[in-house]
C-alpha positions in Angstrom: -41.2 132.1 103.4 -38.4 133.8 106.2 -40.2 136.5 108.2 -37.2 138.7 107.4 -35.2 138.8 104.3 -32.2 140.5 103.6 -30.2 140.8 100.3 -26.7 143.0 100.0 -28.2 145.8 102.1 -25.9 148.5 102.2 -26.2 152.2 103.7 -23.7 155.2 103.2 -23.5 158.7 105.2 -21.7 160.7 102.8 -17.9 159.2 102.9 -19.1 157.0 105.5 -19.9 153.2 105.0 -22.7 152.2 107.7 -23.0 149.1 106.7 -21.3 146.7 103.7 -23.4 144.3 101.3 -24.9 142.2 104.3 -27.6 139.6 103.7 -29.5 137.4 106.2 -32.4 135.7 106.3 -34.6 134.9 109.6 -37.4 132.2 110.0 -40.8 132.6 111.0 -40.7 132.4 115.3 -37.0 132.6 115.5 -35.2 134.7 118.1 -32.2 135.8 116.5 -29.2 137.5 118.7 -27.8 140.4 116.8 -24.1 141.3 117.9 -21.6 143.4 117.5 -18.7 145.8 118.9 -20.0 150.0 119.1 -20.5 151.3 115.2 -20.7 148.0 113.9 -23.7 148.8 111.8 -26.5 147.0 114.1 -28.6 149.7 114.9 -28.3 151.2 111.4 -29.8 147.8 109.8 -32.4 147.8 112.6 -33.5 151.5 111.8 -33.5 150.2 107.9 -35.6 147.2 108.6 -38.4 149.2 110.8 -38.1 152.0 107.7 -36.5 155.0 109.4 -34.6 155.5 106.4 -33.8 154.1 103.2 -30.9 151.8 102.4 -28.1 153.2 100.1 -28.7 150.1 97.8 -29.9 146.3 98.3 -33.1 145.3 99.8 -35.1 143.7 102.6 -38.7 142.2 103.0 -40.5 141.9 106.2 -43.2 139.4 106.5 -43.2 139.7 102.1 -43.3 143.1 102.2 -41.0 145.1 100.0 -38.9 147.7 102.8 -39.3 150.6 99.4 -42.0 149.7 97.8 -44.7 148.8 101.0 -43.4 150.8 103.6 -46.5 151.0 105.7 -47.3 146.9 105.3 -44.0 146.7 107.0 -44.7 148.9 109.3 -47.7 147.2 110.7 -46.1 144.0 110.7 -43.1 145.5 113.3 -42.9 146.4 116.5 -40.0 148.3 117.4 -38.1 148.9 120.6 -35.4 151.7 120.3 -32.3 151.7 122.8 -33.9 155.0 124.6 -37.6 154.6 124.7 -39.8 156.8 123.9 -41.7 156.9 127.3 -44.5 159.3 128.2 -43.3 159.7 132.4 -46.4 161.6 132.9 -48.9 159.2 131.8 -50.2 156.3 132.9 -49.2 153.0 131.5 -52.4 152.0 130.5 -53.2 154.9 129.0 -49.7 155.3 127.4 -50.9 152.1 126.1 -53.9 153.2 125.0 -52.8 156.5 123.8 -50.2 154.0 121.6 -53.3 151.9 120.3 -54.8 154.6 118.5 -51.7 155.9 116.6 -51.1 152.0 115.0 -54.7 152.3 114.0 -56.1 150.1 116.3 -59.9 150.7 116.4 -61.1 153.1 119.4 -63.5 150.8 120.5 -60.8 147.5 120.9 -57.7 150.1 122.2 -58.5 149.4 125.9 -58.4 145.4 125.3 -55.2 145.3 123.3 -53.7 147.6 125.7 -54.9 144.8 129.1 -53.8 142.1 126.7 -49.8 143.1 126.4 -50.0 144.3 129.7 -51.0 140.6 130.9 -48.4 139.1 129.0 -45.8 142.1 129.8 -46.4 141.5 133.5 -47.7 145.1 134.0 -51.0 144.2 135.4 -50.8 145.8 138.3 -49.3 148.9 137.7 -51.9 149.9 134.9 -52.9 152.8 136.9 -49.1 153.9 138.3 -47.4 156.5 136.4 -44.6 155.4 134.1 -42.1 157.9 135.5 -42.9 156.0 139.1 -41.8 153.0 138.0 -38.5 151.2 138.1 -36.2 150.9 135.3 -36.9 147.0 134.4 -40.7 148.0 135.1 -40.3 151.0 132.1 -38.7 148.3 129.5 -41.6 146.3 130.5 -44.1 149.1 129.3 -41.7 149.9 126.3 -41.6 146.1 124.8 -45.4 146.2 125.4 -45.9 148.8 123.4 -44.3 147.4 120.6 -46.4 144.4 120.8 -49.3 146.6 120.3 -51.3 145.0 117.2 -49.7 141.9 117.2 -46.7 142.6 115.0 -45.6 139.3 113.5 -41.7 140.9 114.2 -40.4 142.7 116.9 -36.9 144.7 116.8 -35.6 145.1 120.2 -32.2 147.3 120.7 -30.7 146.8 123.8 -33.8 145.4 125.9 -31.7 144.8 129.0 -29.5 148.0 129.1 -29.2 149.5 132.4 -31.4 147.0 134.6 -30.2 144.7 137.9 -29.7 141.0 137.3 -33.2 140.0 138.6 -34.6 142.6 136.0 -32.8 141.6 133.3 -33.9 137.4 134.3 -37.2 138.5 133.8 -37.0 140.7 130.3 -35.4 137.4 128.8 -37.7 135.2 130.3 -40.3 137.5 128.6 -38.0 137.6 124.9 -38.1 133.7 125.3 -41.8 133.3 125.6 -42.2 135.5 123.0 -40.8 133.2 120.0 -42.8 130.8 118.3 -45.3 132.8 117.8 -43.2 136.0 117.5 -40.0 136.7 115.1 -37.7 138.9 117.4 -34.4 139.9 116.6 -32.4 140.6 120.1 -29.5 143.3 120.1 -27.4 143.3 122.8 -24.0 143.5 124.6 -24.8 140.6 127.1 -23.1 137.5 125.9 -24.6 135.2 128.0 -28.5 136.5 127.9 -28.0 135.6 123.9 -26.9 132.7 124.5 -29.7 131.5 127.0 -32.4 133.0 124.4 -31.7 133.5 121.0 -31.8 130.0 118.7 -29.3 131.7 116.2 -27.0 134.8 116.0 -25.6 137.2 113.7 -21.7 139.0 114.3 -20.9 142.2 112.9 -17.7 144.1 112.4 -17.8 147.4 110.6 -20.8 147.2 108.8 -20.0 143.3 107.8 -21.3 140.4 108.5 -19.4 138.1 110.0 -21.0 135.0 111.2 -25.0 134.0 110.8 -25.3 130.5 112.9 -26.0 128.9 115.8 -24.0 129.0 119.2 -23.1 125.6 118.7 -22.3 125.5 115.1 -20.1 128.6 116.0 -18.2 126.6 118.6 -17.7 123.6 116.3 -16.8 125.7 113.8 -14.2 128.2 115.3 -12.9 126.2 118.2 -9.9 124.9 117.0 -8.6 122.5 119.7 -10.8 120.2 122.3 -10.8 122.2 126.0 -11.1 120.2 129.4 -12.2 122.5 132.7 -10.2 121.2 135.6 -11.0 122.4 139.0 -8.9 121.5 142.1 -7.8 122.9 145.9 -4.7 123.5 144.6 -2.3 127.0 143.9 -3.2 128.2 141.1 0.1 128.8 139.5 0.8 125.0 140.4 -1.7 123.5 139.0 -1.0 125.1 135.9 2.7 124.4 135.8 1.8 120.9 136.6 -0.4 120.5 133.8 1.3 121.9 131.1 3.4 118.9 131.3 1.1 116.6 130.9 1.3 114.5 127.4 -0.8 116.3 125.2 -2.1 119.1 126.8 -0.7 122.3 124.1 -1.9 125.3 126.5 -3.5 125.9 130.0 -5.8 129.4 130.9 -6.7 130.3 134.0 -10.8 130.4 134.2 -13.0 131.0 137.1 -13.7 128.2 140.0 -17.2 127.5 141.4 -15.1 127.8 144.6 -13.6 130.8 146.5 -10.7 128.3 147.5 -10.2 126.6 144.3 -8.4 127.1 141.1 -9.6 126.6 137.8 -8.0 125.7 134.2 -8.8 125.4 130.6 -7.0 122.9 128.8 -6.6 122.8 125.2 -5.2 119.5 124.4 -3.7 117.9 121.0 -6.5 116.3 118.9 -7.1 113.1 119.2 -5.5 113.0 121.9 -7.1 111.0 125.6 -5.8 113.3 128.6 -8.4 113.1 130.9 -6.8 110.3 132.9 -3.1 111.5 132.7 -4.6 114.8 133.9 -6.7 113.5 137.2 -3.6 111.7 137.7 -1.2 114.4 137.8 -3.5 116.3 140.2 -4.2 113.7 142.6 -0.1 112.7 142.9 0.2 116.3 143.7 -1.5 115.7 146.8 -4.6 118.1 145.3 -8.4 117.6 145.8 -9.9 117.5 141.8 -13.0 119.5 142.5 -14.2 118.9 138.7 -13.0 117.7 135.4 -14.7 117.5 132.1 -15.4 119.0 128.4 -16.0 122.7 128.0 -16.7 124.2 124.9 -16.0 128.0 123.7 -18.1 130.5 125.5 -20.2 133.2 122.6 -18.1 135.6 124.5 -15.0 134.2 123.6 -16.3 133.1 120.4 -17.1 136.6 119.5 -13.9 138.3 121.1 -11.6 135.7 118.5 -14.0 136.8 115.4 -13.4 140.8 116.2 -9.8 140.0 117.0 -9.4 138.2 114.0 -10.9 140.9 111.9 -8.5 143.4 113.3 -5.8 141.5 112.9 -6.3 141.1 109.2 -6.7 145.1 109.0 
C-alpha cells in the first residue's frame, strides 16, 4: 500500500479554485519533489494532507488513514514543517523539543530521549542547551525538521526546507532529506531546481491547481526533450563558435550555456535525430584554430524541463 494516496482532490475559496481534480500516489520511503510556480496549489494540498482544512471534494489517505474520516491517525503518522516555522526563540532547543514531545502525546517519562534522538540525527547535539533565537538560520531549520520527526512519523511534509539559508546550509539540510528516505516518506517543496534533482527519486509539477507531470527526472527528460543536445566547450569567441556551428550538417539550433571556464565559451546543440554530428562538430572547431575544451551528451536540466511545462501551459491559455 502507497504511504500517500490521493484521488481528484480538489479545494475551492469561494470563486476561487485552489486546486483542480489532482491525484497522486507516493510509495512507502520515497522522497518526492513537489514543484510549482507561486499559487500553484502546493501548499494548499500540503495543508490538506496534514489536515489543516478540509478538501472541497476528493480524498486522500495517509499511511491508510482516511484524511475525513481519521483525522488524528493521520495526524500522528505526519510530521509537518510549514514555510515559517513555528520556533519558540526563547527556549532552548532541547526543551523546545521536549516541550514538542509532550503535545504529540509522547509519554513524559520517554520525551527527553525522543527529543536527544532527533537531535542526533538532526545534527543539533551540541547546541541542546543554546537558545533557538541564538542560532543561525540553517541551525533553526535544523530544530524545525526535528521537531517534525518527533514520534517517528512514517511521513514528513516539508515546505520550503532550504528557504533563506547559504549554500553550505542548504548542502547539509539535503544531505539530512536524503538520509531520511527509506525509512521515511517525505515530500520536498521547493523552488531549488537542482536540490530536487540531487534528492528527490520522483517529482510532481503543478500549474494552477493542476497537475502536470508525476515522474521521474529522467523519464521527464525522455519524455519532453524533443531533439538530442551535445555541450561543446572551446577557447573560442563565443559568437564564433556559434555561427560556426550552426552550419554544421545536422545541427537544427545552438544556445549559449555556461563554460567550466572563465575564458571559454559554451553551446548546446540540438541536432536532427538520427543524426551523428559529434565528429563533423570537433572538426569544425579544431579547423577553426579553437581549443575543444569538452564535447558530449547533455540532457534537459528539471529547470528547463519545468520552465517548457509552465510555458507550455500558458501558451495554451
Amino acid at each position: 500500500m502507497p504511504a500517500i494516496e490521493v484521488e481528484h482532490l480538489t479545494k475551492t475559496y469561494g470563486s476561487a479554485r485552489g486546486i483542480q481534480d489532482i491525484s497522486f500516489s507516493i510509495e512507502r520511503g520515497e522522497i518526492m519533489g513537489f514543484l510549482g510556480p507561486n499559487g500553484s496549489g502546493k501548499t494548499t494540498t500540503m495543508r490538506i494532507l496534514t489536515c489543516f482544512f478540509p478538501p472541497t471534494g476528493g480524498s486522500a489517505r495517509i499511511c491508510g488513514h482516511d484524511i475525513l474520516e481519521d483525522p488524528f491517525s493521520v495526524r500522528r503518522s505526519v510530521g509537518y514543517l510549514p514555510e515559517s516555522v513555528p520556533l519558540y526563540r526563547d527556549m532552548t532547543v532541547a526543551d523546545y523539543l521536549g516541550f514538542f514531545a509532550g503535545i504529540k502525546g509522547i509519554p513524559r517519562r520517554a520525551r527527553a530521549a525522543a527529543a536527544a534522538e532527533v537531535m542526533e540525527r538532526c545534527g543539533l547535539e551540541r547546541h541542546a542547551r543554546r537558545m533557538i533565537g541564538m542560532l543561525s538560520k540553517g541551525f533553526r531549520q535544523r530544530v524545525g525538521i526535528a521537531q517534525a520527526m518527533l514520534g517517528s512519523p512514517e511521513v514528513l511534509i516539508l515546505d520550503e526546507p532550504t528557504v533563506g539559508l547559504d549554500p553550505r546550509q542548504i548542502a547539509e539540510i539535503r544531505d539530512l532529506i536524503k538520509s531520511l528516505g527509506g525509512s521515511r516518506t517525505v515530500i520536498l517543496s521547493t523552488h531549488i531546481l537542482p536540490e530536487v534533482s540531487m534528492t528527490c527519486d520522483r517529482v510532481i509539477i503543478m500549474y494552477e491547481g493542476r497537475l502536470l507531470a508525476v515522474d521521474t527526472p529522467a523519464n521527464l527528460v525522455q519524455r519532453i526533450q524533443a531533439l538530442p543536445r551535445l555541450y561543446i566547450e572551446a577557447d573560442a569567441p563565443a559568437d564564433g563558435l556559434a555561427a560556426a556551428l550552426i552550419r554544421v550538417d545536422g545541427v537544427r539550433a545552438v544556445d549559449p550555456a555556461p563554460g567550466q571556464s572563465g575564458s571559454s565559451a559554451a553551446c548546446i546543440l540540438e541536432t536532427e535525430p538520427g543524426a551523428a554530428v559529434t565528429n563533423d562538430v570537433a572538426r569544425c572547431v579544431c579547423e577553426q584554430g579553437w581549443t575543444l575544451r569538452s564535447l558530449g551528451p547533455a540532457s534537459m536540466t528539471l529547470e528547463e524541463i519545468f520552465i517548457r511545462l509552465i510555458d507550455e501551459q500558458e501558451g495554451r491559455a
